[in-house]
C-alpha positions in Angstrom: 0.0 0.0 0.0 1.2 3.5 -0.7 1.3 5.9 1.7 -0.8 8.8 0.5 -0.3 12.8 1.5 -3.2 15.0 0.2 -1.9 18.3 2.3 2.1 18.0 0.7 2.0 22.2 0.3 0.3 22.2 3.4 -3.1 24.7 3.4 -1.8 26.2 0.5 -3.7 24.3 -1.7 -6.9 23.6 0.3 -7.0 27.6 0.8 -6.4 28.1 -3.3 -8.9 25.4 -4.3 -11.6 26.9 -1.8 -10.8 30.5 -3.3 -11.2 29.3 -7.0 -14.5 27.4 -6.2 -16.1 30.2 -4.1 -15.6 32.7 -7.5 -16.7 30.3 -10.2 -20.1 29.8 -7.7 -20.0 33.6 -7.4 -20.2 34.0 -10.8 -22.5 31.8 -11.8 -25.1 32.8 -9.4 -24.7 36.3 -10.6 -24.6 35.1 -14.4 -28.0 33.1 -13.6 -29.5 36.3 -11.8 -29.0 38.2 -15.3 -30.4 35.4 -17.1 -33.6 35.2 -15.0 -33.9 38.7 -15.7 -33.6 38.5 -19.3 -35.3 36.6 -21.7 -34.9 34.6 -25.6 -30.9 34.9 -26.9 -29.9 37.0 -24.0 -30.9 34.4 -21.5 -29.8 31.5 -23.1 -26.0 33.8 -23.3 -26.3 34.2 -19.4 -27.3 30.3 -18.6 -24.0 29.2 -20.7 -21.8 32.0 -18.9 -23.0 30.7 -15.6 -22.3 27.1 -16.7 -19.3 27.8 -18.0 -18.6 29.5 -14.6 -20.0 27.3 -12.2 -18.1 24.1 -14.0 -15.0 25.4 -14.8 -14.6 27.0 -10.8 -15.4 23.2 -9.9 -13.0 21.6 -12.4 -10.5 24.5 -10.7 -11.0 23.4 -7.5 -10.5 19.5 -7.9 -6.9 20.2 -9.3 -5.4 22.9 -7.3 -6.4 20.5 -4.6 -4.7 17.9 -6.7 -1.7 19.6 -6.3 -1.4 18.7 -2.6 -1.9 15.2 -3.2 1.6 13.3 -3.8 2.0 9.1 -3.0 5.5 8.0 -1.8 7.4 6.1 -4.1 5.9 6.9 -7.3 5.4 9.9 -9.6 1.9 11.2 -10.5 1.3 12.4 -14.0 -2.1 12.7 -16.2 -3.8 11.3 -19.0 -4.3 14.9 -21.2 -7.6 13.8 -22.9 -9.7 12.5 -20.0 -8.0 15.7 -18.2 -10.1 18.1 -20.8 -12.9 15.6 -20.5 -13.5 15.9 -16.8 -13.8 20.1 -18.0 -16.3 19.5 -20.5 -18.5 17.0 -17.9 -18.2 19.8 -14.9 -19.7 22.6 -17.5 -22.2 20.3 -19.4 -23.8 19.1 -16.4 -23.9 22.2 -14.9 -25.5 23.7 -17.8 -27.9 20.6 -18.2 -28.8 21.6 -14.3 -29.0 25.2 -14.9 -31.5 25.0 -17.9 -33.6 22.4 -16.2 -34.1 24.3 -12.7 -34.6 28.2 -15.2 -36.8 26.6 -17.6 -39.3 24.1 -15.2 -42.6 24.8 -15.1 -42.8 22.7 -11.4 -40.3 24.1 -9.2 -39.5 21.4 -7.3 -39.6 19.0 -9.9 -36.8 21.2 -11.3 -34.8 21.5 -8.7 -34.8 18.0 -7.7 -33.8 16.6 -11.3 -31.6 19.6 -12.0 -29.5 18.8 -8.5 -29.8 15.0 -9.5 -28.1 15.4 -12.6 -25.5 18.3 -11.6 -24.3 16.3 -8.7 -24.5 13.3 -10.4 -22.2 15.0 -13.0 -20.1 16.8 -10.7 -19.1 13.2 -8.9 -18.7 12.1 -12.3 -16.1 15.0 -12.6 -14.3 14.1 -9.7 -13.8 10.6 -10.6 -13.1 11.0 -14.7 -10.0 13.3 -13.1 -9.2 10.5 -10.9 -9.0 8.2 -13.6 -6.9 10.5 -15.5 -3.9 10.1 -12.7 -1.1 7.9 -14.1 1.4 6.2 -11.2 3.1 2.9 -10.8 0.4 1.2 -9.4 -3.2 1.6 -9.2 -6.4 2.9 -7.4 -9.4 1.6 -5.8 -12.0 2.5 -3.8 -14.1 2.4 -0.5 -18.0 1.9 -2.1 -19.4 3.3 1.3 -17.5 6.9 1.3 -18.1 7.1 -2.8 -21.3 7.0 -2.2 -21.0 9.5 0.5 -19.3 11.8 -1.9 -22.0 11.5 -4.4 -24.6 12.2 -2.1 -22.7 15.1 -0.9 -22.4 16.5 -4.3 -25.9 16.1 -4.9 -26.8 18.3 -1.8 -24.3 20.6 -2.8 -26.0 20.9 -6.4 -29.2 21.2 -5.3 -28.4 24.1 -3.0 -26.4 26.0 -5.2 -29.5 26.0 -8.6 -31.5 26.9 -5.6 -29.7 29.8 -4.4 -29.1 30.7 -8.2 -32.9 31.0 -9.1 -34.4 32.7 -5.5 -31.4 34.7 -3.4 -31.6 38.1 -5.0 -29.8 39.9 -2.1 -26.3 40.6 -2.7 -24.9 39.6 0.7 -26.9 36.6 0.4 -25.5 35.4 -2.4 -21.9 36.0 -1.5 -22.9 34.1 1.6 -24.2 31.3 -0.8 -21.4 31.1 -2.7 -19.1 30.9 -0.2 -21.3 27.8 1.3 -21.4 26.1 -2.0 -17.6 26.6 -2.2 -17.2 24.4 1.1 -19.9 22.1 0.1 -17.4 21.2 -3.3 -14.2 21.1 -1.1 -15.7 18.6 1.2 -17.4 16.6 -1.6 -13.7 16.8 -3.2 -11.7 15.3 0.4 -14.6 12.9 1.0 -13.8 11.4 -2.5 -10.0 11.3 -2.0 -10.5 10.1 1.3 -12.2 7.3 -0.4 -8.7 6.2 -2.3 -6.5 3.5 -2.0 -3.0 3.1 -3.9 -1.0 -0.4 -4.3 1.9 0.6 -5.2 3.5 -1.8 -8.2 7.5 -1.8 -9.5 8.2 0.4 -12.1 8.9 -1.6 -15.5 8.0 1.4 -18.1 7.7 5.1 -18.0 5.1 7.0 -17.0 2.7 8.5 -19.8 0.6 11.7 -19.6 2.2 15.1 -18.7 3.4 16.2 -15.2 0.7 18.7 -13.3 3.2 21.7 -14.2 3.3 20.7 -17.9 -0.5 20.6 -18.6 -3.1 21.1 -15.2 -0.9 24.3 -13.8 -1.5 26.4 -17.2 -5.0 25.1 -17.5 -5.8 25.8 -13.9 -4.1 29.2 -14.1 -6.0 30.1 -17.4 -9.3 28.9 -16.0 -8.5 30.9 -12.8 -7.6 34.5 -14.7 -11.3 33.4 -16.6 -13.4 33.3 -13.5 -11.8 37.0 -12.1 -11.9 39.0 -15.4 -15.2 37.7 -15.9 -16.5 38.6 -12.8 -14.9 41.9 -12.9 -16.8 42.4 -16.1 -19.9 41.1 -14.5 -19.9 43.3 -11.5 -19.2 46.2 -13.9 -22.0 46.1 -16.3 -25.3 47.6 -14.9 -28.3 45.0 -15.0 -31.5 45.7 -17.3 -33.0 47.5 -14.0 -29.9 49.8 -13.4 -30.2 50.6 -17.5 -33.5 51.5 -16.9 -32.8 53.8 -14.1 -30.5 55.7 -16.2 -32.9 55.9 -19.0 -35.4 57.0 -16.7 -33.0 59.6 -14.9 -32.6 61.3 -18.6 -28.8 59.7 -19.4 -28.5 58.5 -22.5 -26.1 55.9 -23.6 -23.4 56.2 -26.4 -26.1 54.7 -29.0 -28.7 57.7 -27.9 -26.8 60.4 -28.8 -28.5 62.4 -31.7 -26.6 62.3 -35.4 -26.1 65.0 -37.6 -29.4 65.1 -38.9 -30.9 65.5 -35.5 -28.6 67.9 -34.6 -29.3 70.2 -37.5 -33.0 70.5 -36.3 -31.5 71.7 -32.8 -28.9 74.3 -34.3 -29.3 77.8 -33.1 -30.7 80.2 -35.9 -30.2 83.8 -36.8 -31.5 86.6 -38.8 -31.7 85.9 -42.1 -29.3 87.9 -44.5 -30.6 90.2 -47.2 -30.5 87.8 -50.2 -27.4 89.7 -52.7 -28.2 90.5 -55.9 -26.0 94.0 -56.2 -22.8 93.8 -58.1 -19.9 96.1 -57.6 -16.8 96.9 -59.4 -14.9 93.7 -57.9 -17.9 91.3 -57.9 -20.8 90.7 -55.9 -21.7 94.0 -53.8 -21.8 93.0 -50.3 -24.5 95.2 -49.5 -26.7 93.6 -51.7 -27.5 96.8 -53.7 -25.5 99.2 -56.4 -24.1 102.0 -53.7 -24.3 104.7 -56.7 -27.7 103.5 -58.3 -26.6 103.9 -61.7 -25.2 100.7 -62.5 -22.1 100.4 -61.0 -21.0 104.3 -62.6 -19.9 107.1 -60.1 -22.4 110.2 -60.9 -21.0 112.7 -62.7 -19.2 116.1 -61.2 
């Protein structure tokens, strides 16, 4: 048996992967609070930028917490395509949940199937990235604290489409996200705790790419995503704010008046005598012959 060390950068990596998880679910209940708001295309665009969120701040999670987790006597590496696979599951389930709980017509119904599914697929998450960890040896697993870990992500599902579809208070929902953040680190540790290594001799190479090669950049990407995108988020005034402003009399860049309007609002003088004088060097300014004779001086 291997002797396995999930904490090897101590709370670094527990404190990071609770950080990361707390801001995707931050950002994806705000993301789902526009979309409720909204309706047709723009919806649907606020759904998938919750999903995308929501999953990838999960996927985050799992492997920054990853990093911390080291088995003496053999080197961890990971399988690159199940890797981007466990991604795609976190934000396709989430998404599947997301649209089921926003467009229910029974809201209980909803939220029961849409936390089903989401947790399912959040477990399913978990364990695909599992399966994507390449030592020499292998893993099993305890079927009693799996299926803790499944139920736990379930919970944790089903809480967090609630809160996304009825907190509308701001310090609610931070207070929500940052319960739905523990809910996935502890769904995480319960399904590592559920791991088991026997260790084997090395006769070939490890294949895969180390976590600085591949999950570090990935992680890191998916991290810089979920900030500048809540930046953005938390910048952009909702439909009711755009309304205010309309209401208050500001106009937005779009509103300003073009040339045409602004013709019909430019200030207006007293007409000039129309000219039809000529003088000696061309049209007479005054708009009359100043000898009346034609242009000749009188005579002497």
């Amino acid at each position: 048996m291997g002797t396995l060390n999930h904490f090897s950068f101590g709370w670094l990596t527990p404190v990071l992967s609770y950080a990361m998880a707390c801001v995707g679910a931050a950002l994806g209940l705000r993301c789902t609070l526009r979309g409720l708001a909204a309706t047709g295309a723009t919806r649907r665009n606020w759904l998938l930028t919750a999903a995308a969120a929501i999953g990838s701040g999960i996927w985050t999670m799992h492997f920054v917490a990853m990093f911390g987790f080291a088995v003496d006597g053999t080197e961890l590496r990971y399988n690159v395509p199940l890797t981007v696979l466990s991604l795609l599951v976190a934000v396709l389930v989430t998404g599947l949940g997301l649209t089921v709980v926003c467009y229910g017509r029974h809201r209980g119904l909803a939220l029961l199937g849409g936390g089903c599914t989401t947790g399912v697929g959040v477990a399913a998450m978990h364990y695909l990235g599992m399966a994507a960890v390449r030592m020499h040896g292998g893993l099993r697993y305890d079927a009693g604290t799996v299926a803790l870990s499944v139920l736990v992500a379930v919970g944790a599902a089903t809480a967090a489409l609630w809160a996304a579809v009825t907190i509308r208070n701001v310090y609610a929902a931070a207070a929500a996200s940052l319960g739905m953040g523990l809910a996935v680190s502890c769904m995480h540790y319960i399904g590592m705790a559920a791991v088991h290594v026997q260790l084997e001799p090395a006769r070939t190479g490890l294949g895969g790419a180390s976590p600085m090669e591949f999950v570090f950049p990935l992680a890191v990407g998916l991290g810089s995503f979920l900030f500048l995108a809540s930046a953005f988020v938390a910048l952009s005034p909702t439909a009711q704010e755009r309304a205010g402003y309309l209401a208050a009399g500001e106009l937005g860049v779009e509103e300003f008046p073009g040339p045409a309007a602004q013709a019909e609002f430019a200030p207006t003088g007293p007409a000039l005598p129309e000219q039809s004088g000529h003088g000696p060097y061309g049209a007479d300014p005054l708009g009359a012959d100043p000898y009346g004779s034609g242009g000749r001086p009188p005579r002497q």
